[in-house]
N, C-alpha and C positions, 0 to 999 in steps of 0.2 A: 430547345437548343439555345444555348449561352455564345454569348462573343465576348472574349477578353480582348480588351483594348490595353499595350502595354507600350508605355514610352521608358529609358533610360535617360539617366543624365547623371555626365560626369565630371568630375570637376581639373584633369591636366593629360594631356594627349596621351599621358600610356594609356589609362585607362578606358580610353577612347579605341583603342586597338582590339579590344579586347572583344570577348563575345558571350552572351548569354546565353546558356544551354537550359531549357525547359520543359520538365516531364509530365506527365501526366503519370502518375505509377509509373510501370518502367517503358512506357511510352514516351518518345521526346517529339515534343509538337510545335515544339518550334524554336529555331536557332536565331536570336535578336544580335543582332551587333550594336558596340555603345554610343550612348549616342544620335540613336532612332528609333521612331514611332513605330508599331504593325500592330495586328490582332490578329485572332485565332479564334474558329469555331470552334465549340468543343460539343463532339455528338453525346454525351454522357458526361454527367457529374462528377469529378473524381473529389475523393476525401479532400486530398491536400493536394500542393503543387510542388514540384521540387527547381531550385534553382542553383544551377551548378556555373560558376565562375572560378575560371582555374583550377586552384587548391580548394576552394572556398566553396561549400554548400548551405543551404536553408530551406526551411521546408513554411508552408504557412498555407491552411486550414483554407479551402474555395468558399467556404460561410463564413469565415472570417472576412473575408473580400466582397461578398454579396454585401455582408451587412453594411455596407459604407459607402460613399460617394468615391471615395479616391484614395487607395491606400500604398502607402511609398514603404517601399522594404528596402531597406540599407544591406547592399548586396555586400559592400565592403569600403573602406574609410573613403573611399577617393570614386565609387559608382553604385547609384540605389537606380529603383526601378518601381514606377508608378505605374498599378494596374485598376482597371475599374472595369465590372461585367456589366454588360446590357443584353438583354435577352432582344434575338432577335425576331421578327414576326415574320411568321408564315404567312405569304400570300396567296401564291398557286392552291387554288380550290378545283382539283380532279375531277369533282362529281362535276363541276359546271364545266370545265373542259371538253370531259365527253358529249354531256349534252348539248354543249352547244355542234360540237364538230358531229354527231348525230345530226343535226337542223340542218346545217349546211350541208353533210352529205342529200338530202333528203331534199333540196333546194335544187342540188346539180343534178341529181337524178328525175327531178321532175322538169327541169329545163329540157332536157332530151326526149321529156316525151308528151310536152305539150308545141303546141301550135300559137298560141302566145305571144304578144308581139315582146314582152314582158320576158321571153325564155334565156335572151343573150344577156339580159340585166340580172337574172336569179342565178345565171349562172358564174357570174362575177362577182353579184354579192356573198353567194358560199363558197368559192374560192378564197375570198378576201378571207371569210371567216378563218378557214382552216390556216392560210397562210398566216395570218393575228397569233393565231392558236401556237403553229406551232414553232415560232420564233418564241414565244414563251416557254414553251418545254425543252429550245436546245438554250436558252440562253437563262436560265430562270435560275441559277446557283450560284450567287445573290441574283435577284432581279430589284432593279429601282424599282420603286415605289411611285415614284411618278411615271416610270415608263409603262410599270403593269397596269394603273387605272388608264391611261392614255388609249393601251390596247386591249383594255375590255369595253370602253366606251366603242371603240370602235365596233369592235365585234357586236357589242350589244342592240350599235345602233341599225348595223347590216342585217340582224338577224329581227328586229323591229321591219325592217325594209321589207326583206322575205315574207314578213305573216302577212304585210299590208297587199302586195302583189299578186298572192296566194289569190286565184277567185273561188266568189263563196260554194260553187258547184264542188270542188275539191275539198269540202267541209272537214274530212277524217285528217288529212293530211292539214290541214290548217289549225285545226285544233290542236294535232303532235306538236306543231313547232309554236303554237302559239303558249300551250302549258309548259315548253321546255323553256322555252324565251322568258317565262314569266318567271321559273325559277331561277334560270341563270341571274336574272334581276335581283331578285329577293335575296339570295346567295351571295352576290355582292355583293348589297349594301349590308346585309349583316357582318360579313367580313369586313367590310372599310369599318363598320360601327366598332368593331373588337380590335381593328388597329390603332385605331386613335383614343383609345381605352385606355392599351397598352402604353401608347407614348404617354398619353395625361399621365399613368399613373407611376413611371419612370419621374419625371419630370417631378410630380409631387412630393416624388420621396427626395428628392435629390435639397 
């Protein structure tokens, strides 16, 4: 998925009135007014872009814009329009979602049927979990980046807490959350490794 970032700038108040109509093919993805910053995800690559101002149309190639840092189209003598793409990073990792809210169900469910003095602690740490969890799946379209490592250290460190509490007599069930716990881990940090990949290699070109 790509994010265009487009800013306008015009040079005397009519043209400031005015507004930029932008298609995607004959899709319009978004309506700029002069004179202001916004972006736009684009779930699919289209050939070109089309920019319709008034009377006035242009059309300019999306690999033409890829290939550059910052490219200004002269919309017309008196308002151009500067677009630059940044590919955005996925962060939501599904498979570690499940597993982990798997752990935590499996944490609550054992709190209710041990005797434990540990059972009202395991049953707030897979609480926590799931509630971490899923404030990231209603709120995760964009999700910061600092907010999502924040709430999987979270979760990762509740679900570290779970295995440790776990006694060794419940062996089967300790090892399920202890092998799931270890990939939600590894899953992570492979993810943050391919995020800051991406940024290094944004940055490089630029």
């Amino acid at each position: 998925m790509l994010k265009l970032n487009l800013t306008t700038h015009s040079k005397n108040e009519w043209s400031e009135s005015q507004s930029v109509f932008i298609y995607a093919g004959e899709y319009l993805i978004k309506e700029l007014h002069s004179g202001t910053s916004s972006s736009v995800s684009l779930d699919y690559e289209p050939d070109d872009l089309h920019f319709i101002v008034g009377q006035t149309q242009q059309r300019i190639s999306l690999a033409k814009i890829k290939s550059t840092k910052l490219t200004t189209l002269q919309l017309t003598a008196d308002l151009s329009i500067q677009l630059r793409v940044s590919h955005q990073i996925k962060l939501l990792d599904y498979t570690n979602l499940i597993l982990a809210s798997l752990s935590a169900l499996l944490a609550i469910g054992y709190s209710f049927s041990t005797d434990s003095d540990w059972s009202e602690f395991l049953f707030i740490l897979g609480s926590t979990v799931l509630v971490v969890l899923l404030f990231m799946l209603l709120y995760g379209h964009p999700i910061n980046a600092r907010n999502y490592n924040i709430r999987m250290y979270a979760a990762i460190s509740a679900l570290i807490l779970i295995f440790i509490l776990i006694p060794l007599e419940n062996w089967t069930l300790k090892t399920l959350i202890g092998l799931s716990t270890l990939t939600v881990i590894t899953r992570f940090i492979k993810g943050y490794q391919r995020s800051l990949s991406v940024v290094y290699d944004a940055f490089a070109k630029q």
